[in-house]
N, C-alpha and C positions, 0 to 999 in steps of 0.2 A: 863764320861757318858753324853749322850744330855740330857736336861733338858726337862720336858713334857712329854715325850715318852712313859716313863716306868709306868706299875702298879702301885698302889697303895701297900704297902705290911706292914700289919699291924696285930693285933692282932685278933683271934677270942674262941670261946670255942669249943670244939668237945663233942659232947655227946654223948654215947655208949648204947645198950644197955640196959645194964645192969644198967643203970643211973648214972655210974662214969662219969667223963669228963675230961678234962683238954685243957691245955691251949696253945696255939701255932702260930706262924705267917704266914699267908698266903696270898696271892692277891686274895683270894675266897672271896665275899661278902664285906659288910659292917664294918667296924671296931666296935669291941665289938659286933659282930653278933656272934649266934650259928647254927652249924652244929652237925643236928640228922642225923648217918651211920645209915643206914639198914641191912646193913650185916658189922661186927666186927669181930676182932678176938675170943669175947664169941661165935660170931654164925656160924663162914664161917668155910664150913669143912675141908679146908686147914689148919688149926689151930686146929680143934675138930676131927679130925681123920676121921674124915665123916660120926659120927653116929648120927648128925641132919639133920633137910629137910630143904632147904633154902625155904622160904613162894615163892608162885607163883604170886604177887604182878600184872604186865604185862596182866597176864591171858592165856600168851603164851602155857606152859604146858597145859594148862585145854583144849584150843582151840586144841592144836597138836591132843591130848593123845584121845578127841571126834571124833575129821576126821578121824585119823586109829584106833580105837577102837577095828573093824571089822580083822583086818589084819593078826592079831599073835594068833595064836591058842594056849591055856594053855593045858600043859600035867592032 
């Protein structure tokens, strides 16, 4: 391998959630840096079956869901 080139790849913490965490090596950030997911396997509904709402963080839904509001007629 050339010398210089490559990442850095050291250790960092993952925090989840649900406030467990643990511990892993990545080229993400800072060494001894932590990394807060937003979506987890406690939240993401590929993992929960899909009977939670992922939070609309973006605001994208909220912006969609206002411009055609008009569109879809409920029975």
């Amino acid at each position: 391998m050339k010398k210089g080139i490559h990442p850095s790849y050291h250790f960092v913490d993952v925090v989840l959630n649900d406030g467990s965490s643990y511990r892993t090596r990545t080229t993400w950030g800072e060494a001894g840096g932590k990394l807060t997911l937003d979506i987890d396997p406690s939240t993401h509904p590929a993992w929960t079956g899909g009977q939670q709402q992922l939070l609309d963080r973006g605001g994208r839904l909220t912006r969609f869901n206002k411009r055609f509001q008009g569109m879809v007629k409920s029975s």
